[in-house]
N, CA, C and O atoms as a Tinker XYZ file with bonds, in Angstrom:
   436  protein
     1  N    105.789000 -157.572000 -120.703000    73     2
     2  CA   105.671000 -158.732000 -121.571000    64     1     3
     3  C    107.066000 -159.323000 -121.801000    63     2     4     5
     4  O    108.057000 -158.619000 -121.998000    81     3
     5  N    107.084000 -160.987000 -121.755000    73     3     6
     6  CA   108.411000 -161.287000 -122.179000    64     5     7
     7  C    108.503000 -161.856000 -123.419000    63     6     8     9
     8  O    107.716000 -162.643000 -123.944000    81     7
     9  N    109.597000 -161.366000 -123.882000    73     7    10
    10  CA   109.762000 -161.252000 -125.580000    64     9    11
    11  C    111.012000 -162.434000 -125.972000    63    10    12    13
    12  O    112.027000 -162.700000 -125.328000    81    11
    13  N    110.654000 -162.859000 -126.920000    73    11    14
    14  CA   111.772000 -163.594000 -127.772000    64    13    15
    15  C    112.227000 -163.508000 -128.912000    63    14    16    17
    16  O    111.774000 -163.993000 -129.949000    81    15
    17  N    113.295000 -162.781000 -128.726000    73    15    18
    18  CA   114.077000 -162.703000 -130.421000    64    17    19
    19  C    114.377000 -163.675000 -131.209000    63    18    20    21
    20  O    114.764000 -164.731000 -130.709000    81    19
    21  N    114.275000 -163.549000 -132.480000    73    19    22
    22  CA   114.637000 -164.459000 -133.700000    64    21    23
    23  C    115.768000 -163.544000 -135.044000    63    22    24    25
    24  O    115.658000 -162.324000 -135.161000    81    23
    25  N    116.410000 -164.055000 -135.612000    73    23    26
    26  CA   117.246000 -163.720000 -136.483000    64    25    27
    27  C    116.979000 -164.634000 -137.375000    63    26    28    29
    28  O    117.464000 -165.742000 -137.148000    81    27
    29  N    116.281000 -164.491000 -138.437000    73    27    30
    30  CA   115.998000 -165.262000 -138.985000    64    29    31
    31  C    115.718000 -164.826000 -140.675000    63    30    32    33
    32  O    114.952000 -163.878000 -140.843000    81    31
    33  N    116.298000 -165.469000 -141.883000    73    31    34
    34  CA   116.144000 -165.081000 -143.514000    64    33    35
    35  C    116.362000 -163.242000 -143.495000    63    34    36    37
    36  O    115.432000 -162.583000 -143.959000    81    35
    37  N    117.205000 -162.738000 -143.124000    73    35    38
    38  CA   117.798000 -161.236000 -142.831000    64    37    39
    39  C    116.499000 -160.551000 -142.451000    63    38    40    41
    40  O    115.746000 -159.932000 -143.202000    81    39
    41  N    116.363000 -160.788000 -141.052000    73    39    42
    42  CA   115.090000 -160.077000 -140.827000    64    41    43
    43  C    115.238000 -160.498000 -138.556000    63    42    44    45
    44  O    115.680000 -161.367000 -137.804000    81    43
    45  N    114.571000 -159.263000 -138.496000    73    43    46
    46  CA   114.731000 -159.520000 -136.715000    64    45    47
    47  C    113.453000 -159.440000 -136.084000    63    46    48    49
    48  O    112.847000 -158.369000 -136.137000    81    47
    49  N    113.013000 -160.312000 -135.560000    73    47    50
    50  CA   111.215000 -160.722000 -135.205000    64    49    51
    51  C    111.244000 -161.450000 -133.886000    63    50    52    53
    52  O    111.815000 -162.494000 -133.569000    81    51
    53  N    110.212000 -160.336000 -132.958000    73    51    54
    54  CA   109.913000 -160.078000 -131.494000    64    53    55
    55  C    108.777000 -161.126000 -131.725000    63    54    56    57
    56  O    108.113000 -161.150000 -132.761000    81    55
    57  N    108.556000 -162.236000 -130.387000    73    55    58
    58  CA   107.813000 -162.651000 -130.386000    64    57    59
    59  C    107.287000 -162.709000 -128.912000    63    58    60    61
    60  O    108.172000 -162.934000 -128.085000    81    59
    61  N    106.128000 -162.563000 -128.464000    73    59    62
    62  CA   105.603000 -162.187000 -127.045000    64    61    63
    63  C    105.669000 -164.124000 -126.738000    63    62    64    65
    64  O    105.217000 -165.060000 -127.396000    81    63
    65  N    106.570000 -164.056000 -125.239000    73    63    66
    66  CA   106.911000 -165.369000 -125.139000    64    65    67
    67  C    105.911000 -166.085000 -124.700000    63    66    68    69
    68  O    106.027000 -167.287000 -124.941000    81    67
    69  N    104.688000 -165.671000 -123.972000    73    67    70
    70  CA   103.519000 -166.640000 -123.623000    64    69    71
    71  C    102.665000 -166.765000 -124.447000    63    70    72    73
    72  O    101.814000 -167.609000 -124.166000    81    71
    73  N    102.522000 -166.115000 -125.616000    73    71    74
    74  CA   101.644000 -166.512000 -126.465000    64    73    75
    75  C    102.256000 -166.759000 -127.910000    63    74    76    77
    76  O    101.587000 -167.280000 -128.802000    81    75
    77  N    103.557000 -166.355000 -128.082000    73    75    78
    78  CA   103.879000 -166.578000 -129.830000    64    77    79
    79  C    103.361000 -165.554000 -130.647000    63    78    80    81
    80  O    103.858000 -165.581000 -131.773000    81    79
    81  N    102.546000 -164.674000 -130.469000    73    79    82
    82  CA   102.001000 -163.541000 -131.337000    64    81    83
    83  C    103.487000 -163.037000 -131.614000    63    82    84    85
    84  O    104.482000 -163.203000 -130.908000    81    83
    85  N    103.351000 -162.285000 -133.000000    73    83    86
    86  CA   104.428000 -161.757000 -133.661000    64    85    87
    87  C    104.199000 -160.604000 -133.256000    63    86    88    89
    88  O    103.008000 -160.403000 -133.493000    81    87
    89  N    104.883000 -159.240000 -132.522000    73    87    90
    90  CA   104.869000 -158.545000 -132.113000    64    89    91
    91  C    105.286000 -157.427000 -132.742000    63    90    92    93
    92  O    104.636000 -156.417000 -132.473000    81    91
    93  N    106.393000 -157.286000 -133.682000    73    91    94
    94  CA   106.930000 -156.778000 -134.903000    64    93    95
    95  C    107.939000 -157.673000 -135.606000    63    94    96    97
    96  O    108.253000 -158.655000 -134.934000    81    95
    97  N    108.564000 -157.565000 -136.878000    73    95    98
    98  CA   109.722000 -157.758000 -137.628000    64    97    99
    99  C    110.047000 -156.319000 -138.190000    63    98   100   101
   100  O    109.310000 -155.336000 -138.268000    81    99
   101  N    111.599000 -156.511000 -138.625000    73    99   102
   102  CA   112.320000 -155.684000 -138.878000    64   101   103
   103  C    113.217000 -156.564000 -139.961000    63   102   104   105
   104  O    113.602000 -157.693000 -139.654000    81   103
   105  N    113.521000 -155.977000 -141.238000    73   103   106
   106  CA   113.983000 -156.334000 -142.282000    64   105   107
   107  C    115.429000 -155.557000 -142.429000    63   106   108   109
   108  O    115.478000 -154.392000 -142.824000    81   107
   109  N    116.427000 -156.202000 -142.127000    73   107   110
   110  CA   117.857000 -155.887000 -142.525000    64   109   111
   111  C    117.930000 -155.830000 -144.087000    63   110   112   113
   112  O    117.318000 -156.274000 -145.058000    81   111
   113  N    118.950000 -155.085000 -143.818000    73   111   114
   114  CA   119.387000 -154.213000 -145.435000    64   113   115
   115  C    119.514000 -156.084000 -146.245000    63   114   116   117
   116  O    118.541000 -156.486000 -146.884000    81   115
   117  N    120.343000 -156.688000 -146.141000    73   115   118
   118  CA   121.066000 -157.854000 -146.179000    64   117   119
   119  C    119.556000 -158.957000 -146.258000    63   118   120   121
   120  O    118.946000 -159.285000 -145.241000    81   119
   121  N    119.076000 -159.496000 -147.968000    73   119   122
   122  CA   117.848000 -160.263000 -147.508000    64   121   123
   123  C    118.337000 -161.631000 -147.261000    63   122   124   125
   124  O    117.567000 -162.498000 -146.848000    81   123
   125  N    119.444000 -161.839000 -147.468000    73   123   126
   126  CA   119.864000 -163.394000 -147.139000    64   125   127
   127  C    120.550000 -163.702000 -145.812000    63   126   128   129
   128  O    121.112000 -162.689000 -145.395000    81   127
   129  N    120.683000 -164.653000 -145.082000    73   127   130
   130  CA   121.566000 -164.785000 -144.083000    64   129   131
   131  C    120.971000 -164.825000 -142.623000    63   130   132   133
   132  O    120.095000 -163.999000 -142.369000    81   131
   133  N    121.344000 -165.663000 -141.691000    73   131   134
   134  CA   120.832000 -165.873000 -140.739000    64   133   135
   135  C    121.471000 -164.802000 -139.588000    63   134   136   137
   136  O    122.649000 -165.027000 -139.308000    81   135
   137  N    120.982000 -163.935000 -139.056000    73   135   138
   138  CA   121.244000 -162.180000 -138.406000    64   137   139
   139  C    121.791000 -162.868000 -136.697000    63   138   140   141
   140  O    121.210000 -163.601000 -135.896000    81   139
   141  N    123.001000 -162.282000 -136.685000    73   139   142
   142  CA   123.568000 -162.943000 -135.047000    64   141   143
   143  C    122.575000 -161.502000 -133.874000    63   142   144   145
   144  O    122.664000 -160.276000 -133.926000    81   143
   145  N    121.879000 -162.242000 -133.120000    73   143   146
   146  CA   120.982000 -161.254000 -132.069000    64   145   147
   147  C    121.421000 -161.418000 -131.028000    63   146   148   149
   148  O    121.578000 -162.553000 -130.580000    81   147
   149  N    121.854000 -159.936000 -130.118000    73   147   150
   150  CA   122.297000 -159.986000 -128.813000    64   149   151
   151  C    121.470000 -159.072000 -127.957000    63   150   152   153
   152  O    121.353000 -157.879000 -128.238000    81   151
   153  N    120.896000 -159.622000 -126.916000    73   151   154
   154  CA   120.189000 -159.029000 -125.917000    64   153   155
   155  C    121.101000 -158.111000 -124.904000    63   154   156   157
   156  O    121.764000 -158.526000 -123.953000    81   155
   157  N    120.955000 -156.695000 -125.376000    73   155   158
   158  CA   121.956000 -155.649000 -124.718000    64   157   159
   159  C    121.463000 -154.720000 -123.313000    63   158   160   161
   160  O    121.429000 -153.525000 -123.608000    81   159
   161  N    121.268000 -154.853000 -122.588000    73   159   162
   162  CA   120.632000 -153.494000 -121.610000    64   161   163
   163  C    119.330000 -153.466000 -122.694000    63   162   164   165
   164  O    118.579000 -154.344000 -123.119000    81   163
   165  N    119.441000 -152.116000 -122.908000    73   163   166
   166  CA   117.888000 -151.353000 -123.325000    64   165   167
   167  C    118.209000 -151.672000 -124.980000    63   166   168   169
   168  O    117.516000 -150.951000 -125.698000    81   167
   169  N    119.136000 -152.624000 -125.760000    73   167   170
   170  CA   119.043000 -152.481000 -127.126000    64   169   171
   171  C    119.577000 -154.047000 -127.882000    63   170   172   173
   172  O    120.591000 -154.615000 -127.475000    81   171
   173  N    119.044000 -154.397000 -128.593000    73   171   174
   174  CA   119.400000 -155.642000 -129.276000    64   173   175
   175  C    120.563000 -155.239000 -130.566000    63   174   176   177
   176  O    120.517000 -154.458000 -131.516000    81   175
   177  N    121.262000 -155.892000 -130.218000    73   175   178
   178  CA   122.462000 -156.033000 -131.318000    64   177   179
   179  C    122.690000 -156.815000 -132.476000    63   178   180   181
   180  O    122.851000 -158.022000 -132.295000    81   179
   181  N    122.743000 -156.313000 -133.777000    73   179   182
   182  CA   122.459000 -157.410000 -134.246000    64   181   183
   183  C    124.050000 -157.530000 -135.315000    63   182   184   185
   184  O    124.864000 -156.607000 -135.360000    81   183
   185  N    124.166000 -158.470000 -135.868000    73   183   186
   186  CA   125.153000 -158.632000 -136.422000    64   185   187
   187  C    124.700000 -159.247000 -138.091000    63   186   188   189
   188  O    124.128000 -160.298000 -137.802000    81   187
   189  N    124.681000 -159.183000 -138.947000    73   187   190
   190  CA   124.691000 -159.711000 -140.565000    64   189   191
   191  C    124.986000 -159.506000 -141.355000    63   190   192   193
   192  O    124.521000 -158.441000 -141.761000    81   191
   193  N    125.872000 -160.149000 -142.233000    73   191   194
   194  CA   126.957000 -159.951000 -143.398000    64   193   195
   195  C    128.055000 -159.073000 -143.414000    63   194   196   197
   196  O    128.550000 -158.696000 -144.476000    81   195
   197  N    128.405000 -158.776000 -142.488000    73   195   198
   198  CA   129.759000 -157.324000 -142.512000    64   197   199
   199  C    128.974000 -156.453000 -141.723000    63   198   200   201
   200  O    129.755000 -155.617000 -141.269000    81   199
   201  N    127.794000 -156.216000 -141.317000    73   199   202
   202  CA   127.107000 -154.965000 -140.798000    64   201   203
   203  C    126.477000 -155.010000 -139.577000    63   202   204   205
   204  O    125.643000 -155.907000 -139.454000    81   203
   205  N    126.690000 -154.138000 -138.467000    73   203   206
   206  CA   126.415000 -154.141000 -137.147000    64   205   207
   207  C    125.324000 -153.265000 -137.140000    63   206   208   209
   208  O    125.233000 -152.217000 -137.779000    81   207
   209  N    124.399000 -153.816000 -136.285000    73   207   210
   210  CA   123.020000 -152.612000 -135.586000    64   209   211
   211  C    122.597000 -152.912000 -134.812000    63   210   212   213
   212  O    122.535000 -154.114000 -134.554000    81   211
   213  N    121.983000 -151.803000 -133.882000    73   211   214
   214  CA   121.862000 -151.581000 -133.117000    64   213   215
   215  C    120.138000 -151.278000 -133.045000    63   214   216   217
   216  O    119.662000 -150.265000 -133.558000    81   215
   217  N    119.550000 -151.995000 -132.552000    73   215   218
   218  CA   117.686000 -152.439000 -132.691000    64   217   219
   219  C    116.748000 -151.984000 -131.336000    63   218   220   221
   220  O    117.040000 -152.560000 -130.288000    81   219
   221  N    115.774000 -151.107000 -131.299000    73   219   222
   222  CA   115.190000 -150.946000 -130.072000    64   221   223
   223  C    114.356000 -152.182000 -129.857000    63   222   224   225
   224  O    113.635000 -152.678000 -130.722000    81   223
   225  N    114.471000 -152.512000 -128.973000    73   223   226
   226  CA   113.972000 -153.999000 -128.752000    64   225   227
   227  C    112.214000 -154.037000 -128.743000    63   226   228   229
   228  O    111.542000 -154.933000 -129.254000    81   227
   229  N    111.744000 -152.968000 -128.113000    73   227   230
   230  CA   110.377000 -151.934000 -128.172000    64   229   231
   231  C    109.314000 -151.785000 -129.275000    63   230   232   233
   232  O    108.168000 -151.369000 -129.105000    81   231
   233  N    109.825000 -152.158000 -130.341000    73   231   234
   234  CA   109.251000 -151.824000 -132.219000    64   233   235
   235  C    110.241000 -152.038000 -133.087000    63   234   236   237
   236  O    109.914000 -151.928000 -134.269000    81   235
   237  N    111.525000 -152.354000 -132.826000    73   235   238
   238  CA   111.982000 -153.235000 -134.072000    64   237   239
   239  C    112.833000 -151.456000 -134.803000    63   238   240   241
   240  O    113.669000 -151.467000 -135.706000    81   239
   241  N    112.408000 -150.379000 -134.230000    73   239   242
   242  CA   113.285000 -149.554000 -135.079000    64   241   243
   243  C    114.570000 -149.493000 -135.304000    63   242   244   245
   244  O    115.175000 -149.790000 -134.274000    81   243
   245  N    115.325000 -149.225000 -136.246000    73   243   246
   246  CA   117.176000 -149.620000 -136.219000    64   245   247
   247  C    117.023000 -148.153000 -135.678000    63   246   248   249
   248  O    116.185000 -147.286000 -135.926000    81   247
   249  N    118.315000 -148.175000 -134.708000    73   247   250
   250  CA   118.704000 -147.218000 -134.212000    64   249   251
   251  C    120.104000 -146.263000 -134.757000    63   250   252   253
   252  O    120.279000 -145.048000 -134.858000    81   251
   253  N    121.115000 -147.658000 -135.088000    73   251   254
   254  CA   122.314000 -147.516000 -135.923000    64   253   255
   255  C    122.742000 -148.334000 -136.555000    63   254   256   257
   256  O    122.482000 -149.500000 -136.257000    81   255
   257  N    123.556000 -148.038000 -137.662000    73   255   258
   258  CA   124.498000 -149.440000 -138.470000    64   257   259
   259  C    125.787000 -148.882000 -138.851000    63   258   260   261
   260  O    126.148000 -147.840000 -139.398000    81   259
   261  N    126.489000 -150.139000 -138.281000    73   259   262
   262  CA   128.187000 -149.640000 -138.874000    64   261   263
   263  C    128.432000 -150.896000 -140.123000    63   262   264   265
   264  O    128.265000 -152.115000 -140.103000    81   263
   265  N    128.899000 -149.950000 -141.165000    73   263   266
   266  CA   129.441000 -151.315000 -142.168000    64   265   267
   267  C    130.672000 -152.111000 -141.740000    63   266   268   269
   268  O    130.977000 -153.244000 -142.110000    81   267
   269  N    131.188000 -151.476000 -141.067000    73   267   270
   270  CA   132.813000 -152.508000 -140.450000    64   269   271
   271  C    133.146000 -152.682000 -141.313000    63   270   272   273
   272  O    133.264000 -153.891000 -141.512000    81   271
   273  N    133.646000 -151.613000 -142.733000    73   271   274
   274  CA   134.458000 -151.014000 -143.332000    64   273   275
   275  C    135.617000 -152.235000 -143.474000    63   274   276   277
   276  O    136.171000 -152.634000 -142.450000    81   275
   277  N    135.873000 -152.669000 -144.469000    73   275   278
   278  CA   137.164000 -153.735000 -144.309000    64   277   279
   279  C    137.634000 -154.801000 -143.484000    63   278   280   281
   280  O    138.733000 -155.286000 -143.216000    81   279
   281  N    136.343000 -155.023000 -143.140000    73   279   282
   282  CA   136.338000 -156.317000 -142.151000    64   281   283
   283  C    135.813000 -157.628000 -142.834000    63   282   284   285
   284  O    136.016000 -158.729000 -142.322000    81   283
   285  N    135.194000 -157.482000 -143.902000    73   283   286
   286  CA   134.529000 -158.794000 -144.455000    64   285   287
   287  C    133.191000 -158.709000 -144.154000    63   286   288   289
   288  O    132.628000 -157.711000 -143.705000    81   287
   289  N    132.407000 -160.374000 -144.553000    73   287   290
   290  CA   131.050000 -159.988000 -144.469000    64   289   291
   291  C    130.753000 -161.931000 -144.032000    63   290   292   293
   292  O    129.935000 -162.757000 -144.436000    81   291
   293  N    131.906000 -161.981000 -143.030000    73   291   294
   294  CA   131.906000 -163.624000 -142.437000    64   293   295
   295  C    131.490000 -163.682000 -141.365000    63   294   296   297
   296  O    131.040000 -162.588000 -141.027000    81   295
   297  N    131.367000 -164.737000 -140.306000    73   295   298
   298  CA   130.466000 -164.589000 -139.093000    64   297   299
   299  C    131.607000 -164.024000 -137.796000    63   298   300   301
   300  O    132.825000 -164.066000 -137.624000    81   299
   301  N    130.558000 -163.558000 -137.141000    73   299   302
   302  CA   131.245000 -162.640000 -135.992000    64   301   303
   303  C    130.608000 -163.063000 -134.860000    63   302   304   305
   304  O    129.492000 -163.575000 -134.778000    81   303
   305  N    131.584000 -162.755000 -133.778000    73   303   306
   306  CA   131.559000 -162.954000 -132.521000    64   305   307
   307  C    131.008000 -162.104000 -131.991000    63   306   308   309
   308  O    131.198000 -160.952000 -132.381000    81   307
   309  N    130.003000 -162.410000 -130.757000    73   307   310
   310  CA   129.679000 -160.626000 -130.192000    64   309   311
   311  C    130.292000 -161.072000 -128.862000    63   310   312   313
   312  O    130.401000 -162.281000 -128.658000    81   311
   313  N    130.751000 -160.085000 -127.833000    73   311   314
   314  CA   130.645000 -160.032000 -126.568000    64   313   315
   315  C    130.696000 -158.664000 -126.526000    63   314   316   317
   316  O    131.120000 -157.774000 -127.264000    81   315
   317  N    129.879000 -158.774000 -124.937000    73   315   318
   318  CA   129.662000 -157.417000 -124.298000    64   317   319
   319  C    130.429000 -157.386000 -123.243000    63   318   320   321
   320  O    130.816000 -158.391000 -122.647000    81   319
   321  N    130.730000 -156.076000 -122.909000    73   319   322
   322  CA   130.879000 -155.961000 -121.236000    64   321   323
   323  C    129.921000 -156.338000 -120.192000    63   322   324   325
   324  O    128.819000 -156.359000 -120.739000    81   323
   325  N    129.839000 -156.563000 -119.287000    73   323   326
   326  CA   128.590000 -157.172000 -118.184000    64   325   327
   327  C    128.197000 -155.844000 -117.721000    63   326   328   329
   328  O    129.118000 -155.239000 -117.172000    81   327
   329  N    127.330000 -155.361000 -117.775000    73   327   330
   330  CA   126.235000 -154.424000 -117.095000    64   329   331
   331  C    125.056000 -155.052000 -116.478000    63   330   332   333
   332  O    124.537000 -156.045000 -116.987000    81   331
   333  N    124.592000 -154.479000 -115.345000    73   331   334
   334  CA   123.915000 -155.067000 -115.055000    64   333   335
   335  C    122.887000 -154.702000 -115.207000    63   334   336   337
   336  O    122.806000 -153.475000 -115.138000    81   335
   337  N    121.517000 -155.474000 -115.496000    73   335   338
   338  CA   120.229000 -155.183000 -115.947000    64   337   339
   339  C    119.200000 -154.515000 -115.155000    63   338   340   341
   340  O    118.299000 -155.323000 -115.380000    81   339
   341  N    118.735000 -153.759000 -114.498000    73   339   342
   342  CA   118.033000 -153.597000 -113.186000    64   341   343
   343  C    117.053000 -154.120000 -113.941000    63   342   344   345
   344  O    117.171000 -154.166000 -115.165000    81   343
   345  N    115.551000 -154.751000 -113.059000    73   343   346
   346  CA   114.291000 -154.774000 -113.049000    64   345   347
   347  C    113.501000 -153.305000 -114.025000    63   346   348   349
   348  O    113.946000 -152.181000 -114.255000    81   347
   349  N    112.257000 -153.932000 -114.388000    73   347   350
   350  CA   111.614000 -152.538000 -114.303000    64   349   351
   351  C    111.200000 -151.827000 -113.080000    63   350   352   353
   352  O    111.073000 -150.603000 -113.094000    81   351
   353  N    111.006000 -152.453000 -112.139000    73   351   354
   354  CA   110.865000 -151.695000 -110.893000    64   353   355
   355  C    112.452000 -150.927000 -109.937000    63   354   356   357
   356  O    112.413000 -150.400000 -108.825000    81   355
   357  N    113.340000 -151.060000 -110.568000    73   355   358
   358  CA   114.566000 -150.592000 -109.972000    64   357   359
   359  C    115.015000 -151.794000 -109.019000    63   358   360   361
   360  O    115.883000 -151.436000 -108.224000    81   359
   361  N    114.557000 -153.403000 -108.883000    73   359   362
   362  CA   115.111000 -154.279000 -108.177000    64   361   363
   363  C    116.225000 -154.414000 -108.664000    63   362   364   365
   364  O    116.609000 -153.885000 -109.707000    81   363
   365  N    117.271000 -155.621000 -107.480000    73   363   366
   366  CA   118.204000 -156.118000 -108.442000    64   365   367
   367  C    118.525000 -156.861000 -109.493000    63   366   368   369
   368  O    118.167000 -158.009000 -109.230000    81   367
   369  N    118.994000 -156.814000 -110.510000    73   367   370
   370  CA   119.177000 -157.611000 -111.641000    64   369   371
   371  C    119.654000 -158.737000 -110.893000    63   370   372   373
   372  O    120.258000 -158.946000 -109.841000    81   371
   373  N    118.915000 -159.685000 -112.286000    73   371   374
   374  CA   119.109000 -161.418000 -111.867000    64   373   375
   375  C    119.561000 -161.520000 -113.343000    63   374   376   377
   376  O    119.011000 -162.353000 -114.064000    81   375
   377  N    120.316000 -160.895000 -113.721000    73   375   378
   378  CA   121.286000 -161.192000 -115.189000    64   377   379
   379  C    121.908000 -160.275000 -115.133000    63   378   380   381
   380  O    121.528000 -159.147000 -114.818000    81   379
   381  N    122.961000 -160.617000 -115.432000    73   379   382
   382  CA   124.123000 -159.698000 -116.100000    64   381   383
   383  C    124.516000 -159.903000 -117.570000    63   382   384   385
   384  O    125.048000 -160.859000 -118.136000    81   383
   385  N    124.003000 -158.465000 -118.105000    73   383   386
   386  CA   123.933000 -158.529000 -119.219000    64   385   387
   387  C    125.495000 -158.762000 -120.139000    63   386   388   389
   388  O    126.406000 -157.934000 -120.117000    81   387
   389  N    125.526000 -159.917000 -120.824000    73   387   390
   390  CA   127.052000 -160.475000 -121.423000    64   389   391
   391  C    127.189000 -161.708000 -120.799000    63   390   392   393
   392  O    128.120000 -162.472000 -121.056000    81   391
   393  N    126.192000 -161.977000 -119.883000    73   391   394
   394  CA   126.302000 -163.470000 -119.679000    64   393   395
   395  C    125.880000 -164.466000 -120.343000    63   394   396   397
   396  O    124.742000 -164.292000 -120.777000    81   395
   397  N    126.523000 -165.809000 -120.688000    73   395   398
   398  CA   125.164000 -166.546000 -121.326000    64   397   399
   399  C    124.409000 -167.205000 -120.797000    63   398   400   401
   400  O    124.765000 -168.199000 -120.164000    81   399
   401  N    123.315000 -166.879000 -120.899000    73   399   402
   402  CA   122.258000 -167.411000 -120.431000    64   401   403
   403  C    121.866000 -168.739000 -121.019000    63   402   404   405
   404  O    122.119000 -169.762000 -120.383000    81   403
   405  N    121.161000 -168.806000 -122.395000    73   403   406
   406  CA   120.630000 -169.899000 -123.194000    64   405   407
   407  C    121.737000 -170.084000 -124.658000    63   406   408   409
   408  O    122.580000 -169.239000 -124.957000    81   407
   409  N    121.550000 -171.062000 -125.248000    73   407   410
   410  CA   122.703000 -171.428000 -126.125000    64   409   411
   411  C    121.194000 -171.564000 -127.237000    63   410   412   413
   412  O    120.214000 -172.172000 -126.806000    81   411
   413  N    121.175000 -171.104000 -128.274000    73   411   414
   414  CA   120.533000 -171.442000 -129.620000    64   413   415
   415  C    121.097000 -172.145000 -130.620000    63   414   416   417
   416  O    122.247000 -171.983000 -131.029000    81   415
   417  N    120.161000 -173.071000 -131.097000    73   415   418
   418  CA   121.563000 -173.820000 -131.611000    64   417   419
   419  C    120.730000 -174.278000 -132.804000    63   418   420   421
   420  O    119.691000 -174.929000 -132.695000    81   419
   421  N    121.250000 -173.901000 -133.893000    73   419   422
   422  CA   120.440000 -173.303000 -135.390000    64   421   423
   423  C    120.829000 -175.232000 -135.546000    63   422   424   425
   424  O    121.763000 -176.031000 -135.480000    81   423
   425  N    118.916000 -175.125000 -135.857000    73   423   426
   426  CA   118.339000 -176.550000 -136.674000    64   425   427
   427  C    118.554000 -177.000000 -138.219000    63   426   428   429
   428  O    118.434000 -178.147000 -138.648000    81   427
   429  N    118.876000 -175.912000 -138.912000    73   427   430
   430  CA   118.710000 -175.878000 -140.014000    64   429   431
   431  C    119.873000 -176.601000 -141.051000    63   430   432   433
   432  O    120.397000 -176.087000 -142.039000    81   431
   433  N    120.065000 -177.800000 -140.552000    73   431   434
   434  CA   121.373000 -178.196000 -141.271000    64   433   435
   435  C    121.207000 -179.052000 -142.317000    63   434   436
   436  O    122.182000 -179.435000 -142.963000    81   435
């Protein structure tokens, strides 16, 4: 199934891309604030208010969170290293993960 992430009112919500069914949400510690989401290999990254995690993309479970301890709680940059994605069948990846692919570009102004 292909899925589409949202970061959206401190909360991270899978949506199955051919039909829009909500597939799960996941509620960050943080209820305010729009959550920065990065599509990682096997894990979504998420970024909101000072605090990093790390999301199974699968059910929405947090896997980890770092507070970034003395860093603030302002917006952050993500980049990854490029790994490359294989298929589920072991083909070759047609993304490299850290590339950008699509640009989101928050409506809400």
């Amino acid at each position: 199934m292909k899925k589409i992430f949202l970061g959206i009112k401190g909360h991270v919500v899978c949506l199955n891309q051919d039909s829009g069914e909500e597939q799960w949400r996941t509620k960050i510690k943080n209820d305010w604030g729009k959550p920065t989401v990065v599509v990682y290999s096997e894990d979504l990254i998420v970024y909101l208010n000072g605090t990093l995690y790390c999301i199974c993309p699968d059910g929405g479970k947090i896997k980890w969170e770092n507070p970034l301890k003395g860093l603030g709680n302002g917006n952050c940059v993500i980049s990854l290293t490029g790994k490359a994605a294989l298929g589920k069948d072991g083909s070759e990846p047609n993304v490299i993960v850290g590339e950008i692919i699509d640009t989101a570009i928050d409506m809400a102004m």
